[in-house]
N, C-alpha and C positions, 0 to 999 in steps of 0.2 A: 536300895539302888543296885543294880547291875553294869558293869565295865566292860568294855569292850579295850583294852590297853597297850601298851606296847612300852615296855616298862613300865616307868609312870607315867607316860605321856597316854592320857585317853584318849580312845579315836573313836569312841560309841559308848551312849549309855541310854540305859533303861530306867524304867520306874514302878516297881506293884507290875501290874500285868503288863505293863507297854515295855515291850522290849523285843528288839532286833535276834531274827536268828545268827546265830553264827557258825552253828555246829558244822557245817560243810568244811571250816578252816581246820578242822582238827579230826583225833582218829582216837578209838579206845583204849590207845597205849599212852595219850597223852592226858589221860586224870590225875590228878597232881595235886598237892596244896600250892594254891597261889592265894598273894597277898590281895586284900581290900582295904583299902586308904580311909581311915574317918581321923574328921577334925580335930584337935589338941585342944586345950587350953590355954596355949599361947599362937593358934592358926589364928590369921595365916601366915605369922613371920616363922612360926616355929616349925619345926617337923609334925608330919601326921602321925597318926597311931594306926599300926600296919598289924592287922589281923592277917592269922592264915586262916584258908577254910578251901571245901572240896571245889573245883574249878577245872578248865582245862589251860594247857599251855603248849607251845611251840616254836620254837625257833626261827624269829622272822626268815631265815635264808628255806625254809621249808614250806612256811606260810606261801613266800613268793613265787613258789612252782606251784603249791594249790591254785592261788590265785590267777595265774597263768592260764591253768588246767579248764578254769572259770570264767576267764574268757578277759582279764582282766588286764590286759599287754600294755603296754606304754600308749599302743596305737588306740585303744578302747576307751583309753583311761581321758584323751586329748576330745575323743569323740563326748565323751560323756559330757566334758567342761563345756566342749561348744553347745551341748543341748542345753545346759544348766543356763547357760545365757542367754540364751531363745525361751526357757522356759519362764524366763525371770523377766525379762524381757531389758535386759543392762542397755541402757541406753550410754553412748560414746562410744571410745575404746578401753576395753579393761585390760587387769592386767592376761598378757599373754601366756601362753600353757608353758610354753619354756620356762619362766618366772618362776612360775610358781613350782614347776618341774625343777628346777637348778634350784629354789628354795628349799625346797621338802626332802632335794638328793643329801645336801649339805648337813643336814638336823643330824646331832648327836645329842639320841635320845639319854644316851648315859648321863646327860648333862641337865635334863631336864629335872625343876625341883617335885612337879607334883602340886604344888602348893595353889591351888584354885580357892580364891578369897572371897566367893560369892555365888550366889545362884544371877543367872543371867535372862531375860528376854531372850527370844529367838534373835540372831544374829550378833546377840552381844558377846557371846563366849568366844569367839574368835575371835573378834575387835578386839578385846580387853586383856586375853590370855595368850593364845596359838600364835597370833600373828605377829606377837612383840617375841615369841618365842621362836617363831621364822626369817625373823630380820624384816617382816612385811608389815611394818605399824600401819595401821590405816592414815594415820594425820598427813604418813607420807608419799601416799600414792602420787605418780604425776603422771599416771598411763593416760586420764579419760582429757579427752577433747575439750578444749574452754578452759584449760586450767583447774587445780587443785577444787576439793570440793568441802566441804567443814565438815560432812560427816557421810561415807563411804558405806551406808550400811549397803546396799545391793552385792558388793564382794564379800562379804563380810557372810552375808546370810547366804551367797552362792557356796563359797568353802562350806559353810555349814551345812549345808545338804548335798554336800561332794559325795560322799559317801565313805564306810570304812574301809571297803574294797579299795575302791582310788588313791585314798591316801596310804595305807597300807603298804601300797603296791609304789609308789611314790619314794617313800620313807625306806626302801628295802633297795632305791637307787646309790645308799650309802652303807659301804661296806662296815663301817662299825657297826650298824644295827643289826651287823647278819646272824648274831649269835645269842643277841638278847629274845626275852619270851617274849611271846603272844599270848594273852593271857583276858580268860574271860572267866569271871567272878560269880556264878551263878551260885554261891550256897547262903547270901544275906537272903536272898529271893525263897527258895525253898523255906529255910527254915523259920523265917516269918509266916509262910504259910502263899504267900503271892502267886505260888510255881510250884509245881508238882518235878521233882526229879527225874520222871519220865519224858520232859517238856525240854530238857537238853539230852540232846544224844548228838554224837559225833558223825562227821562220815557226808560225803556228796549225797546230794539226792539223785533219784533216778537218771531224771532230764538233763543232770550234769555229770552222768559218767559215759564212758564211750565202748561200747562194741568193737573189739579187734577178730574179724575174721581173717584167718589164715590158711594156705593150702594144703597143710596138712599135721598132722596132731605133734608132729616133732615142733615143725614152727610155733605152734599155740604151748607147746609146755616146758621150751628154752623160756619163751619170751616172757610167759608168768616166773620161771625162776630167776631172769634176770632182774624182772622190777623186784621179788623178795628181796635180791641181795644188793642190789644196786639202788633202787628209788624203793624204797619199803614204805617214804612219806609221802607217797600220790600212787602207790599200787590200789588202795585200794577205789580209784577211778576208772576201774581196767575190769569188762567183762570177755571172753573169750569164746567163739564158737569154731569148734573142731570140724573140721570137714569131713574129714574120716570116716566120723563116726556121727550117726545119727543123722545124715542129709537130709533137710528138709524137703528138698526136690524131687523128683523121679529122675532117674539117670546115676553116671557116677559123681564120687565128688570134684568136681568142677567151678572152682574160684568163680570162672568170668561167666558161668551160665546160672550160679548162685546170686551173681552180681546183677546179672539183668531181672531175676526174680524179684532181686528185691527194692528193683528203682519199679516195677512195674507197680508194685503193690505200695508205693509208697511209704517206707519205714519212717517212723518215727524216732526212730536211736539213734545216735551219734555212731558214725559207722565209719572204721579205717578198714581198707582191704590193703593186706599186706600181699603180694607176690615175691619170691623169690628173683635174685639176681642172677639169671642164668636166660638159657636161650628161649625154653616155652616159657618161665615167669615174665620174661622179657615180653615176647611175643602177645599171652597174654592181658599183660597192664598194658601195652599200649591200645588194646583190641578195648579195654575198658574207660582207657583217658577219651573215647571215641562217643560213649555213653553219654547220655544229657544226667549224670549226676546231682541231686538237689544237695543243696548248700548244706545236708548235716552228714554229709557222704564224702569219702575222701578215696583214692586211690595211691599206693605207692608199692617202689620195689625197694628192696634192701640196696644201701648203699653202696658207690664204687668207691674201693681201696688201695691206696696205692701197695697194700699187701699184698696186693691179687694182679697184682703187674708181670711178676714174675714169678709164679707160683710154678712145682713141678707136675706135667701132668705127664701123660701116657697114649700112645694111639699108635694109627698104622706106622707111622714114621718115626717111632721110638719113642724115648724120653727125653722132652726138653722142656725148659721151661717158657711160659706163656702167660698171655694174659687173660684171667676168667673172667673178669669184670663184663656182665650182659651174657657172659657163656655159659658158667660154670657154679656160679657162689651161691651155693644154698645156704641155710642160714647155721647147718653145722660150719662152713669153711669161718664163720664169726665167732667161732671159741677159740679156745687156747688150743692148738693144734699141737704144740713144740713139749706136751708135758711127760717127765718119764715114764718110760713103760708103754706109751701111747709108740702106734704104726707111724713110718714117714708119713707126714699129710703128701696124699698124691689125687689129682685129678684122671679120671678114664676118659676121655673120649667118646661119644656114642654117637645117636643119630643127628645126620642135619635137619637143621630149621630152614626151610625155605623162603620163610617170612624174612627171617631176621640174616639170610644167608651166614650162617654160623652155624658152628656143629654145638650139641648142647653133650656137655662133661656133668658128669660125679665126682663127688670126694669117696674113696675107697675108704670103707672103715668108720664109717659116719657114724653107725649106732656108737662105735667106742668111743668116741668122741662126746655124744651127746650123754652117754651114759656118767664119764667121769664130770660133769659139768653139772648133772643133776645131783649126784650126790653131792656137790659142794654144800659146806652147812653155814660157809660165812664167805662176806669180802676179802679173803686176808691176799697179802700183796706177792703171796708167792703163786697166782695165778693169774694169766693177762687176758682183763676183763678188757683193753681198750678196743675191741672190735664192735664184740657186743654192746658195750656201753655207745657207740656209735649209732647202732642199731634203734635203741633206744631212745637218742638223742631225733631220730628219723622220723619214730612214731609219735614224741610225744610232739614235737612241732605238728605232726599232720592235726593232731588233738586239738592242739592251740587255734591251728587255723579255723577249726569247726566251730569253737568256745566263744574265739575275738567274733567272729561274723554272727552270731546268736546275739552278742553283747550290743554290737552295732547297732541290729535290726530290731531290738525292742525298742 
């Protein structure tokens, strides 16, 4: 047998060769010995007998952003149930996604025994275990139409083919589960011989990771240093192409002329075009939000701050301070500008944009800036990640949006 778990609570299992991939939910740093549950000699009132052996494992509050990354949103998860119902073809009304949503938020898994007292039929293992473990007994449903029914398998076998994704993702709406593993059991499999070791590897697959093009190589090599130090548990869903260097096109590197090559020719990648927050990245991402972009294509600029309100800049009329927000914000002005040793952060003034009527500014001293921020070797809290970390927060939403609309459309 193979587990698919969350504690002890199981949310997928396998058998000899039939068994679910899961490797997408985890990464090579998370091989571990995790426990495998078999029966006692006093199951099922008694405790099981908990072997270790080679597995992987993770932190459901980490799982929950893979899952995110996968397309797996709250909003995904409602769609999915209403297909399940259509597929099954539940005749009344069932219970509603909320229900079952405000059920599965509520579950403290630390509370669950583990103790499964039997092999079950399709749709019995939810009836008789999960849903007395949800507060959702079958005997007492009173959703469907006509009144109660004596035996509810249709809900029953619909949770059951919900999937690990959905509940998973469910299960991660309750803060005590954020810290317990995810944990999938693959070494009873191997070393019986069912599975080749080869046959789990870690890590997204292609079709689910995403392409970040950016305008220029500083942008593309903050943005891989800040998912190392900041999300290190979904960096590795993140490919990067440098404009810089190595332009596919003829011409210079050019974001929005990069960006119509590549709606012409059709990509097939999950594709965020990141622009800067300033006057041409401004100018333009809007010239691109104009593009008939396909649904695995996203476009954005780097966030307004209310740091950037009143930032000091420089020009013909002296020094005062202003607001760069759509002027000025490249994505160095998103580090820690304030650290010792480091120039006053000051913006220049340059030429106007006549699109965007605005003059487009610099940060003076950028390289030093991006420089001290590279060499960082860890998160520690004497350096203020909250800009970048915004940043972040920017792109991986655009991610999400690409992932949940993929998830919808199959």
């Amino acid at each position: 047998m193979i587990s698919l778990a969350l504690g002890r609570l199981e949310v997928d299992w396998g058998k000899n060769n039939f068994f679910s991939d899961h490797g997408h939910l985890f990464q090579a740093s998370d091989l571990k010995q995790v426990p495998t549950y078999y029966a006692s000699e006093s199951w099922p009132e008694g405790e099981p007998v908990v072997e270790m052996g080679e597995g992987f494992g993770k932190p459901l509050r980490h799982v929950r952003d893979r899952l995110e990354l996968m397309g797996y949103t709250l909003r995904s998860v409602e769609h999915i149930y209403a297909q399940l119902h259509r597929l099954h073809d539940v005749s009344g009304t069932p219970i509603p996604f909320r229900t079952l949503r405000n059920a599965l938020s509520k579950v403290d898994v630390t509370k669950v025994s583990g103790n499964y007292s039997e092999d079950y039929d399709p749709g019995e293992f939810v009836r008789k275990e999960i849903l007395k473990r949800l507060g959702l007994e079958s005997e007492r449903h009173s959703f469907y139409q006509g009144g109660l029914r004596p035996d509810h398998w249709e809900i029953d076998l619909l949770l059951e083919n919900f999937g690990a994704n959905g509940a998973l993702r469910l299960l991660a709406e309750n803060a005590v589960n954020h810290d317990l593993d995810v944990t999938w059991d693959f070494a009873p499999l191997v070393e019986s011989g069912w599975a080749s070791r080869d046959d789990f590897r870690p890590g997204p697959k292609p079709e689910q990771c995403f392409l970040i093009v950016t305008e220029g190589s500083s942008d593309a090599k903050i943005l891989q240093k800040a998912l190392k130090l900041l999300r290190p548990h979904i960096a590795d869903f993140f490919r990067f192409v440098d404009m810089e260097e190595g332009y596919p096109f003829a011409g210079t590197g050019n974001l929005f002329r990069f960006t119509q090559g590549l709606v012409s020719i059709g990509l097939l990648n999950n594709t965020v075009l990141v622009y800067d927050n300033d006057a041409e990245g401004v100018a333009k991402w809007h010239d691109t939000m104009q593009l008939t972009l396909p649904a695995n294509m996203r476009a954005m600029k780097l966030p307004d701050l209310n740091d950037f309100k009143k930032f000091m800049t420089v020009g013909p009329s002296g020094r005062k301070r202003a607001n760069i927000n759509k002027r000025a914000a490249a994505i160095e002005c998103y580090l820690d500008l304030t650290r010792l040793g480091l120039p006053e952060p000051v913006v220049r003034w340059g030429p106007f944009n006549k699109a965007l009527e605005a003059y487009h500014g610099e940060l003076e001293h950028k390289g030093q800036y991006m420089k001290e921020f590279l060499h960082l070797r860890g998160a520690g809290s004497e350096y203020d990640f909250s800009k970048i970390d915004s940043v972040l927060d920017a792109v991986v939403a655009e991610c999400v949006v690409i992932a949940e609309h993929s998830v919808m459309a199959s």
